[in-house]
N, C-alpha and C positions, 0 to 999 in steps of 0.2 A: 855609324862609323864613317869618319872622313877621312882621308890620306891625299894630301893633294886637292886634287882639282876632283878626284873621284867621292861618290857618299854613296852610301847603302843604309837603308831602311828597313824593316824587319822586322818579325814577330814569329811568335808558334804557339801550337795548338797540343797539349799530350792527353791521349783519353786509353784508359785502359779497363780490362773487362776478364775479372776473374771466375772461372769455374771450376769448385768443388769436385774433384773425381774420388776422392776417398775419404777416409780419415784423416789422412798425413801426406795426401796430395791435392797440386792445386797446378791449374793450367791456367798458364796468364796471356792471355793477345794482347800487345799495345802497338798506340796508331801516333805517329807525330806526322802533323800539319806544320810547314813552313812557310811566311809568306816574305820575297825578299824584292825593294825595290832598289834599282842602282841607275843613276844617272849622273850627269856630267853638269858640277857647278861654275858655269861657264864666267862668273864673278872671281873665283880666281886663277882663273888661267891667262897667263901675260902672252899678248903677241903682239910684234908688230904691226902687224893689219889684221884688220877684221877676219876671222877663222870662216870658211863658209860650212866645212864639216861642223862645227860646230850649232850654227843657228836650225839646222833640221832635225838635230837630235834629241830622241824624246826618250822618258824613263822606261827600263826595260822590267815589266814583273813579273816574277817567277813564284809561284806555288810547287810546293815538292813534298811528297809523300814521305814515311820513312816507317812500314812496317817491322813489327820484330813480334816472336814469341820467347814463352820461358817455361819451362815444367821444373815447378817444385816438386820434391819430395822429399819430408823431414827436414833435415837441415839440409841439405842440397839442392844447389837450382842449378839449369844446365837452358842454355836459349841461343838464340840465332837473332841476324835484325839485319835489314840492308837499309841503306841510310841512301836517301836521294833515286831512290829506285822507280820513281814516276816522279819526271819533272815536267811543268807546261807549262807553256807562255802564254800568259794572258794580254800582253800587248799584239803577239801576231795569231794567237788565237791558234798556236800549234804545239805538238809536244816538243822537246828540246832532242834531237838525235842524237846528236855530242854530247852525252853528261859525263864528261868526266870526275865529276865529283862524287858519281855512286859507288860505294865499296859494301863488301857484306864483313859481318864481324859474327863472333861465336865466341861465347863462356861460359865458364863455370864456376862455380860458387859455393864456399862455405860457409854457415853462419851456426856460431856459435854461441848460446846465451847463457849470460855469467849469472849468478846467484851468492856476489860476496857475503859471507857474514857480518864483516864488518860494518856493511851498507853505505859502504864508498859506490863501488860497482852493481848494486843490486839492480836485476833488472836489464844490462845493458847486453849490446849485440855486439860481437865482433866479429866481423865476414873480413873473408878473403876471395879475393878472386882473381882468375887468369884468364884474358880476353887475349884471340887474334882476329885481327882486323887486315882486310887486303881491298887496297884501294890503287888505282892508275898501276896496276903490275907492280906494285910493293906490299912485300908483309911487313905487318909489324905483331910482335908480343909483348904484353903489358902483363903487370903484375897490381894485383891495389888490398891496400887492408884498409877497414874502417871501424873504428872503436864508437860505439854512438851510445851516449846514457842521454836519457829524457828530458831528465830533471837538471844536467849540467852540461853537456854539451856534445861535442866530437869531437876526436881528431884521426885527422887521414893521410894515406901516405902512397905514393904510385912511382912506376917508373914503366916506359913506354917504350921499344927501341925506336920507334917512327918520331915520338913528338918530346921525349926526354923524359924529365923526374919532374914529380909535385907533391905538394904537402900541404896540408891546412888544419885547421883548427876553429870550431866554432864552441861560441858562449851560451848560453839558455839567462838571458839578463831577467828574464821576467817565466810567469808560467804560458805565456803568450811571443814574444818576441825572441829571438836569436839572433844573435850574429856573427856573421862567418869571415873568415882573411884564407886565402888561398897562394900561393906564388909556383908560377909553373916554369921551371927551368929550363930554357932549350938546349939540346947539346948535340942539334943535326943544321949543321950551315947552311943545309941545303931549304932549311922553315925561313920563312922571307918575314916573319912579324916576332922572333927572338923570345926573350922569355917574358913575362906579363904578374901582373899584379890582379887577383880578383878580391872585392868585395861583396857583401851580400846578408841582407836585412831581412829574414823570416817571418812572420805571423801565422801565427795558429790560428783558423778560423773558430772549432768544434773541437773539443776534448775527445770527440767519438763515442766508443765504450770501455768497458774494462778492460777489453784485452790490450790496449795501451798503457793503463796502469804498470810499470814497469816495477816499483817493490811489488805488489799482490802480484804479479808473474812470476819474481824473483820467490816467494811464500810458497805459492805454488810449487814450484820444482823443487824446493828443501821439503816438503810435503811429500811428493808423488817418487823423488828416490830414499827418502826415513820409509818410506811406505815398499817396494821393492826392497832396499834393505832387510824390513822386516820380512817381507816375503821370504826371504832366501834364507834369512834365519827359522822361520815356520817351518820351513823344507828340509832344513836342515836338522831340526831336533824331530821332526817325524822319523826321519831316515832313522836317527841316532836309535827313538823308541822304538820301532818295529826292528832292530838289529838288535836289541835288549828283549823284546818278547821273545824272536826267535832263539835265541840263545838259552833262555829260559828250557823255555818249550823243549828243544833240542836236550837239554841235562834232567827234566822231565820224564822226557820217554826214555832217557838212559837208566836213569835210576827204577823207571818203575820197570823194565826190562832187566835190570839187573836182579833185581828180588824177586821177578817170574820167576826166571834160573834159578835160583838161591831156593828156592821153594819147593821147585820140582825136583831137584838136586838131593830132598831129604825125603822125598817119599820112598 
């Protein structure tokens, strides 16, 4: 990124690491690695004599942590994550005391998986979620849903009170490649780089295993509630027959009590 006379260089690292606590729970840690260098392109900066602040300065690099958890459970996820929460300088070889770019954020999350008949949507997720984030003594609350089928694409939708509204939409061109167009609206005067255009080219390394299969997921779940359904219809005509033997049973012992009496009645 250049603006000016200023550039920044940069990269990251995301590693995450799930464990299994149940059936229908899952505890997720993830770790982003930042690494950012910023220095002063002294080619185009105009002056008229030579700058002397300028010839001693050398690029400044920054590594920065950004911890976060999540706990699944069912379709629900609920997580924390602080962003820039250990920073250090590797040019002076100290931590950075002033981070003001560390903020914590928190959310929560529905996802819900569709099983169209038609086999438009078989198979896809649709989450929503509501994140607050507080950074430099401001909050802000977000709102985001994301519609994602495997086979054809995504499309997403946000609105942020700190950084604005966004919306995107990606393609599934191949069973291996995607691509995505994003546009993120500002609508806070106080954002110094306004609203922005993203692009963005996917590959699929690895198909994984089946449980990415999105129709046999989608088979699946017409399966397992046809399968409940039945359940509760099973439940339902036991109930029905043992309130039919009982009743029996019950005009049974009336009848054969009534002919006891009837009987003793003529001796």
């Amino acid at each position: 990124q250049s603006i000016w006379i200023s550039k920044n260089t940069g990269g990251f690292l995301n590693y995450a690491l799930n464990v299994p606590l149940q059936k229908d729970a899952n505890f997720t840690f993830g770790l982003n690695a930042y690494f950012s260098s910023s220095n002063i392109d002294i080619n185009r900066a105009i002056t008229e004599s030579p700058e002397p602040l300028f010839e001693n300065l050398s690029a400044t690099n920054i590594i920065s942590i950004k911890p976060g958890i999540n706990l699944n459970f069912n379709s629900f996820d609920i997580g924390i994550a602080a962003d820039n929460i250990i920073s250090y300088n590797l040019t002076t070889s100290e931590s950075v005391q002033e981070n003001k770019s560390s903020s914590f954020s928190g959310h929560v999350m529905y996802t819900k998986e569709l099983d169209s008949y038609y086999n438009l949507l078989d198979g896809a997720n649709l989450s929503t979620m509501v994140r607050v984030k507080s950074s430099n003594g401001a909050t802000g609350v977000g709102g985001n849903f994301l519609l994602d089928q495997k086979e054809m694409g995504w499309v997403e939708a946000g609105y942020n009170t700190l950084y604005g509204a966004n919306a995107g939409v990606g393609v599934a061109i191949s069973n291996k490649f995607l691509i995505g167009y994003a546009y993120n609206l500002s609508i806070n005067n106080s954002l110094f780089f306004g609203s922005s255009h993203e692009f963005s080219l996917s590959y699929r390394f690895d198909e994984y295993d089946n449980a990415f299969d999105y129709r046999k997921r989608a088979q699946k779940i017409r399966e397992r509630n046809a399968k409940k359904k039945g359940a509760v219809n099973t439940t339902f005509a036991k109930l029905e027959q043992e309130r039919i033997d009982k009743a029996k049973a019950e005009r049974e012992r009336v009848a054969k009590e009534k002919a006891e009496n009837d009987r003793l009645a003529q001796l």
